[in-house]
Each structure stands twice: as structure tokens, then as C-alpha cells.
C-alpha positions as a Markdown table, in Angstrom:
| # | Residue | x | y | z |
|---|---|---|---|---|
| 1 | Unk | 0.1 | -14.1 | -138.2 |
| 2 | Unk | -1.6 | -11.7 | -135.8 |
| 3 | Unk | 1.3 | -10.2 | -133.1 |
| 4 | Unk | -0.3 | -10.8 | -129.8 |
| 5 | Unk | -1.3 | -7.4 | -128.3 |
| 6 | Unk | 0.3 | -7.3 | -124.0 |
| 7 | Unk | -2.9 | -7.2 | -122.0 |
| 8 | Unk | -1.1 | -6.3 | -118.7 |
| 9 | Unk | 0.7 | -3.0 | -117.3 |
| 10 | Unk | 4.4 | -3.9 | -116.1 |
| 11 | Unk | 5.0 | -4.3 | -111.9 |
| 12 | Unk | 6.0 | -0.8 | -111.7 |
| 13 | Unk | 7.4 | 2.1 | -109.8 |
| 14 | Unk | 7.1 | 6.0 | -111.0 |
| 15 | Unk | 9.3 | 8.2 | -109.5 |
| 16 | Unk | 8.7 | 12.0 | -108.8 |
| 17 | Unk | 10.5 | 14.7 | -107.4 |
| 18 | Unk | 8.5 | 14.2 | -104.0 |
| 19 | Unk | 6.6 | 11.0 | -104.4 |
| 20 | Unk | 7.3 | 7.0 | -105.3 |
| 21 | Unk | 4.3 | 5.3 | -106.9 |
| 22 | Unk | 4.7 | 1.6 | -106.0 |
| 23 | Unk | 2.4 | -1.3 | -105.4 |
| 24 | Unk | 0.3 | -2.0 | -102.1 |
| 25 | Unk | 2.5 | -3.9 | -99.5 |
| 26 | Unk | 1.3 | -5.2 | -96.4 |
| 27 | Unk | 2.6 | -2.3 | -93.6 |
| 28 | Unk | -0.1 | 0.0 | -95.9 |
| 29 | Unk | -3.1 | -1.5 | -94.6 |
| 30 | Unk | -3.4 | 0.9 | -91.0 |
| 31 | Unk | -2.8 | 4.3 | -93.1 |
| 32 | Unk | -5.0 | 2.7 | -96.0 |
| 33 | Unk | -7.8 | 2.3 | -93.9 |
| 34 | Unk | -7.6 | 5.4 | -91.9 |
| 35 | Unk | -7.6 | 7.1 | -95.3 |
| 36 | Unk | -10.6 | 5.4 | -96.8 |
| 37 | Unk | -12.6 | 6.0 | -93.9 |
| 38 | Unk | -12.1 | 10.0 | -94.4 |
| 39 | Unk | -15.3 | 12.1 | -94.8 |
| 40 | Unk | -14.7 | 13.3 | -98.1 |
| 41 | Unk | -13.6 | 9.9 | -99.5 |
| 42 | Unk | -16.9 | 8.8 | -98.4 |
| 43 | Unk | -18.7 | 11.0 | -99.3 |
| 44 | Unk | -17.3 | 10.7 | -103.1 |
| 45 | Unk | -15.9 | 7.3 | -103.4 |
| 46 | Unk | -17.7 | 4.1 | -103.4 |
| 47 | Unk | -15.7 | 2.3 | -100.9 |
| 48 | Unk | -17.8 | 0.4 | -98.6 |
| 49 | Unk | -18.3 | 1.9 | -95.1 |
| 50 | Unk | -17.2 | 2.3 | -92.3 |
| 51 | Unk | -13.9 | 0.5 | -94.0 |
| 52 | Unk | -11.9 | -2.1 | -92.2 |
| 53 | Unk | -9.0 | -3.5 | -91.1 |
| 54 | Unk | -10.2 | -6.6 | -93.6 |
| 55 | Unk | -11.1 | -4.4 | -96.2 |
| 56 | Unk | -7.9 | -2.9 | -96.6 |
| 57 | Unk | -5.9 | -6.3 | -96.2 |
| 58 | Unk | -8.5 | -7.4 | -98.9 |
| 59 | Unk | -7.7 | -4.8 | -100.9 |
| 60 | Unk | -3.6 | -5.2 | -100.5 |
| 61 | Unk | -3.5 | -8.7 | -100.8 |
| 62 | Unk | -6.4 | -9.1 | -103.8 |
| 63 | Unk | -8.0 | -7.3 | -105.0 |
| 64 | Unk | -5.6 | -4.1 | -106.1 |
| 65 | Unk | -2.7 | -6.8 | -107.5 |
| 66 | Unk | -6.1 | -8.8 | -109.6 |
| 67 | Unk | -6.4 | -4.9 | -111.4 |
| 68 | Unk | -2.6 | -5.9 | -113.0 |
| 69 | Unk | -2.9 | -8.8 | -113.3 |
| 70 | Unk | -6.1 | -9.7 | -114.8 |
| 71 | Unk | -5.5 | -6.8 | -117.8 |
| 72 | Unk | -7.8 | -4.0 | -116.5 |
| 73 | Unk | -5.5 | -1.7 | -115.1 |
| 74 | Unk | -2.9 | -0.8 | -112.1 |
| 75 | Unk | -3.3 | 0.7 | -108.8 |
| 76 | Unk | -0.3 | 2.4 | -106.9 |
| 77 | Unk | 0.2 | 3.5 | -103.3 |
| 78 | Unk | 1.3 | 6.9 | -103.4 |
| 79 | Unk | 4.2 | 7.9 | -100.7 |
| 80 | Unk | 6.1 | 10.8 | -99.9 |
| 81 | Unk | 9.8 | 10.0 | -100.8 |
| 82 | Unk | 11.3 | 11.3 | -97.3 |
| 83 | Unk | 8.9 | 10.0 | -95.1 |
| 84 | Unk | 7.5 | 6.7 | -96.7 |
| 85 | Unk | 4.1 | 7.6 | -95.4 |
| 86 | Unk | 1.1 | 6.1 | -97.7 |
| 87 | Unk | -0.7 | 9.8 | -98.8 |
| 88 | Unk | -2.7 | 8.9 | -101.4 |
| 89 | Unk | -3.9 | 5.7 | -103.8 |
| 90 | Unk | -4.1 | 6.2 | -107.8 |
| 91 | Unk | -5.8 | 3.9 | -109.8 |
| 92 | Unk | -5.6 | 3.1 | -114.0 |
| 93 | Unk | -9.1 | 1.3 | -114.3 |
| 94 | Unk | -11.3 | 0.3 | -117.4 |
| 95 | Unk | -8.8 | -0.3 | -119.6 |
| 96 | Unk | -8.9 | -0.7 | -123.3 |
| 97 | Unk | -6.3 | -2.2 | -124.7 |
| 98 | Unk | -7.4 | -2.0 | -128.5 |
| 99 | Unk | -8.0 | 1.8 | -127.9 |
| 100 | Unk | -5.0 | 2.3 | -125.9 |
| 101 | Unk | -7.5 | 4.5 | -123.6 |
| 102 | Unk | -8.0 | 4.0 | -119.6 |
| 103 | Unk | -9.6 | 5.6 | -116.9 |
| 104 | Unk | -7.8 | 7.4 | -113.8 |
| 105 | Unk | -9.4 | 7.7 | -110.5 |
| 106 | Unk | -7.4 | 9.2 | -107.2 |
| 107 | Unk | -8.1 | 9.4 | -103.8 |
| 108 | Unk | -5.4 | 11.6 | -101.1 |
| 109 | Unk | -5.2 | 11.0 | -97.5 |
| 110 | Unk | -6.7 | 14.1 | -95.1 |
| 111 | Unk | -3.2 | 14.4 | -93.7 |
| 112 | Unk | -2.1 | 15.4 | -96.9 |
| 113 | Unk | -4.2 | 17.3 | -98.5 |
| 114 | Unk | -3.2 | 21.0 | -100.3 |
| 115 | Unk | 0.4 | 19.8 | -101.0 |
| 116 | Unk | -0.6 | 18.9 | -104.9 |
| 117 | Unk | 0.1 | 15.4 | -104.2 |
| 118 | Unk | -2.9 | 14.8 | -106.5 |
| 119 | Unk | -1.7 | 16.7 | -109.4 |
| 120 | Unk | 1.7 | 15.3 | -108.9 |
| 121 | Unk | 0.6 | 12.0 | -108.8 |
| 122 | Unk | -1.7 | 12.0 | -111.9 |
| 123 | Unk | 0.7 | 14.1 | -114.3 |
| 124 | Unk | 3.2 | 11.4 | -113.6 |
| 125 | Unk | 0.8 | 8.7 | -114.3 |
| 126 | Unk | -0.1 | 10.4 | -117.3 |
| 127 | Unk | 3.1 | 10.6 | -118.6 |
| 128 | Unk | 4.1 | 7.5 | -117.8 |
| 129 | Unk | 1.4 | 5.7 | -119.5 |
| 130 | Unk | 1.5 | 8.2 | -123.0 |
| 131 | Unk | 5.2 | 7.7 | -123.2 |
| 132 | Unk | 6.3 | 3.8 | -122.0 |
| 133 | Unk | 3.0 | 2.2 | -122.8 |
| 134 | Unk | 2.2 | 4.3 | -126.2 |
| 135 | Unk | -1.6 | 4.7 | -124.7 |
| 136 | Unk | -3.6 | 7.7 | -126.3 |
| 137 | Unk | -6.5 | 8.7 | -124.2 |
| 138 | Unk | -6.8 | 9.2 | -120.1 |
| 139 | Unk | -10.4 | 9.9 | -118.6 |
| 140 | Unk | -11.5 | 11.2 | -115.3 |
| 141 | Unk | -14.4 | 11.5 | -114.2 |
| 142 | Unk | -15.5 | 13.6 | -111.2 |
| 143 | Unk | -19.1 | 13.9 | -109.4 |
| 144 | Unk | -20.8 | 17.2 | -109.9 |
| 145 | Unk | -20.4 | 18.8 | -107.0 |
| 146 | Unk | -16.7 | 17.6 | -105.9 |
| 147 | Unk | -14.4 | 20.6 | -106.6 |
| 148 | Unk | -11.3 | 19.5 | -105.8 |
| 149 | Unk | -11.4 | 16.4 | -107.3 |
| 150 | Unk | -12.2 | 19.1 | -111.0 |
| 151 | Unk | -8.9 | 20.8 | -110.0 |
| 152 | Unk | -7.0 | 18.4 | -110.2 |
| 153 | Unk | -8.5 | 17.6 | -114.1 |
| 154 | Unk | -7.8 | 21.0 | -114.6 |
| 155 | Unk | -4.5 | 21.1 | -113.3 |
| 156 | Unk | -3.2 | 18.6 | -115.1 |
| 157 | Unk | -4.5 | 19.8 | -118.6 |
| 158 | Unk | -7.6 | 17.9 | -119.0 |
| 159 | Unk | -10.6 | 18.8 | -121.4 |
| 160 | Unk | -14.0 | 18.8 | -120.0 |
| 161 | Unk | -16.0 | 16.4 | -122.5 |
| 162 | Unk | -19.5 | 16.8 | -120.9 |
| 163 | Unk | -21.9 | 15.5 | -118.1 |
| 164 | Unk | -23.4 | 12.0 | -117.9 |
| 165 | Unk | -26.6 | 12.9 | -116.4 |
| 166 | Unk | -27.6 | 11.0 | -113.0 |
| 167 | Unk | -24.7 | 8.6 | -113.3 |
| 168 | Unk | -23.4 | 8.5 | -110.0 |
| 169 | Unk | -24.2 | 8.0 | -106.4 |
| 170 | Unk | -22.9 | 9.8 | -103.3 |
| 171 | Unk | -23.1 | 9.8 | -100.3 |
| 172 | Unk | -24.2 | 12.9 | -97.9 |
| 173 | Unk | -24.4 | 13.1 | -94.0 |
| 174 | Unk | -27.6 | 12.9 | -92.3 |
| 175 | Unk | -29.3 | 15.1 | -89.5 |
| 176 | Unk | -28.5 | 12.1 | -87.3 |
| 177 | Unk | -24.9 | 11.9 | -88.5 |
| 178 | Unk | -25.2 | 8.8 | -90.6 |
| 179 | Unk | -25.1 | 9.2 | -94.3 |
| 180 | Unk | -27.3 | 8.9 | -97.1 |
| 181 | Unk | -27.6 | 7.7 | -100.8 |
| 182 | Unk | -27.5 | 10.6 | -103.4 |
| 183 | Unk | -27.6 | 11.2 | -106.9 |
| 184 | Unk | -25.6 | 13.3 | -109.2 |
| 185 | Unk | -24.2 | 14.1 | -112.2 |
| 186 | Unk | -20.7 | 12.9 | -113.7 |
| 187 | Unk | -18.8 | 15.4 | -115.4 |
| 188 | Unk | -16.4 | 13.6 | -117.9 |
| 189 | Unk | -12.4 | 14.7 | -118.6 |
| 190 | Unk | -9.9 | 13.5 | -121.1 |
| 191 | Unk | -6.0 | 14.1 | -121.2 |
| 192 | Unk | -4.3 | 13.3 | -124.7 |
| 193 | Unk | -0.7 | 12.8 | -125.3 |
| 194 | Unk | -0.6 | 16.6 | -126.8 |
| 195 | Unk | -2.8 | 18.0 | -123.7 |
| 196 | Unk | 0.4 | 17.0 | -121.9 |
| 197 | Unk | 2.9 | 19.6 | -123.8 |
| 198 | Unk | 2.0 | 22.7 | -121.7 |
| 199 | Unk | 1.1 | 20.8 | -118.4 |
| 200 | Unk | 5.1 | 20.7 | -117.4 |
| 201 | Unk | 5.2 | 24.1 | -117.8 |
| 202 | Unk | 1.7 | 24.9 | -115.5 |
| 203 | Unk | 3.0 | 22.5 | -113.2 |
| 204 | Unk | 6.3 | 24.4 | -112.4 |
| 205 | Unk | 4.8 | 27.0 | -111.8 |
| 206 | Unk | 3.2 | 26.0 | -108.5 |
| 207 | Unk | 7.4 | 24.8 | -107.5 |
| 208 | Unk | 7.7 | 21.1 | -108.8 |
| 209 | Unk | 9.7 | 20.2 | -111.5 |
| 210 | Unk | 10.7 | 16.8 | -112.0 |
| 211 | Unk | 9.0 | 14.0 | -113.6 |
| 212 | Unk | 11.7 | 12.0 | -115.3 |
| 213 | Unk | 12.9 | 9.5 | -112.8 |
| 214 | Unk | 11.1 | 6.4 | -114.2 |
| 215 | Unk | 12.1 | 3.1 | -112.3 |
């Protein structure tokens, strides 16, 4: 008799020593869509824009709880633990649950930006899904040209793996101050369970420590 494999990721929360990972709830929608809207999430992202007021209540309501619940992954606000304030979205996507292997994608809000929310964020992610959910392989993938976005990968401990040529579209401001359709390249990053053994140590180094206050 075959043991039926768990297709879903549990209704979590991941603690950090600055930051609660949680589900989407409804008072995240204002700071949600001032965040996607955000030059540099447009210009990297493929969120539609400009974003709305019903494309964030979309995405609360629907569409982010359908990524649990429909087996292909899990996306968490990410808040500061003193303030409550959304700063960020993280997002486990494409997942293969025969592989044990997902993909990670991250976006931070402008008003947050150069604390190493991101890093944070994805580390505890990472850990999170190696140790409680026994998962093997974690890929990123980040356009070409969007450096911080690489940093992070690096960061955290991440291998580069190579370029998928012409596999993306950007987006780029116009003369006019519109934006525009553009190509690139995808440069593709992986994080195994042993990439993670020196990544606590990097990671205190820039003054955060604590990653071990799973809820």
C-alpha cells in the first residue's frame, strides 16, 4: 500500500528575531498595494499595473490562500515584530512535492529597504522548509540586471546554477514616463540543506542572530 505523500504546506507562522511571517489578512491590503505599486517592484515583478485596491483584496482573499491550499506553495506577509507594519511579501511557488524542491520569490516594501529584511526573511524560509518539511532544493531566480534581488541569493548562501537566456520580461520607464516591455536574461540560484551550514554564521555577522522561534 502506497503512503499518501501531504501535497499542502501547514497554515503557518515563522518567527524571527525582528520579523513574523504569517498569512495575508485583510488590514494588509492599503500597505500591500502601496508596496506593489513601487518602481522597482515594477519594474522586476510581473504584478499587473498600476495595482489596486481590488488587486490586493484579490490577492488577500484568493488568490495567495489558493497557493496553500491547492498544493503549489505558500505566500507570507512579512511584518516587523514591534511595529506590525506589512514590509515585505515572500512567496514558496512551483512546488514539487516528489522532488521535495520549490521555488522562492520576494518582494520588500520601499519603506523598508536596507534593513536585510530580505535576507532575514528568506534564511528563515529556508530553514524552515529543509528542517520541518524535510524539502531538499530552494531556487531563486533573479532578472539579469536586478542587483539587489542577486544579494540577497548571495546572502543567504545560494549557488549560482546559470542563465536561462531571454526568459523574462521587464519592465523599463519610458521618455514619456510610462513603462515599457523588456527582455532579459534569468540568472538561476539554488540553496541545499548543507548550503545552509555557514549561512548562520554570515548572517551574524551583519548583527541578527536568531532563527529558532518556529510557531
Amino acid at each position: 500500500m502506497e503512503l499518501r505523500m501531504t501535497t499542502t504546506f501547514p497554515d503557518i507562522s515563522i518567527s524571527t528575531e525582528r520579523l513574523v511571517l504569517r498569512p495575508y489578512e485583510e488590514p494588509d491590503v492599503p500597505a500591500h498595494t502601496e508596496m506593489m505599486n513601487d518602481e522597482m517592484v515594477v519594474a522586476w515583478t510581473s504584478v499587473p499595473h498600476p495595482y489596486t485596491t481590488a488587486h490586493a483584496e484579490d490577492w488577500v482573499r484568493r488568490i495567495a490562500p489558493a497557493e496553500r491550499t491547492e498544493g503549489r506553495g505558500v505566500v507570507l506577509a512579512v511584518t516587523e515584530f514591534l511595529t506590525q507594519r506589512l514590509v515585505g511579501t515572500i512567496h514558496l511557488r512551483n512546488t514539487d512535492w516528489r522532488v521535495r524542491a520549490a521555488e522562492v520569490a520576494y518582494v520588500t516594501a520601499p519603506w523598508a529597504r536596507g534593513e536585510g529584511y530580505a535576507t532575514e526573511s528568506v534564511l528563515a524560509v529556508a530553514r524552515w522548509l529543509f528542517h520541518d518539511q524535510s524539502f531538499e532544493r530552494l531556487e531563486l531566480r533573479t532578472a539579469a540586471d536586478n542587483t539587489a534581488s542577486q544579494q540577497v541569493a548571495q546572502k543567504i548562501g545560494c549557488i549560482s546554477e546559470g542563465v536561462l537566456r531571454n526568459a523574462w520580461i521587464a519592465r523599463t520607464r519610458t521618455e514619456d514616463g510610462g513603462w515599457t516591455d523588456i527582455r532579459t536574461d534569468l540568472i538561476v540560484w539554488s540553496l541545499l540543506p548543507e548550503d545552509l551550514e555557514g549561512a548562520a554564521d554570515r548572517f551574524t555577522d551583519t548583527g541578527y542572530s536568531s532563527f529558532t522561534d518556529w510557531n
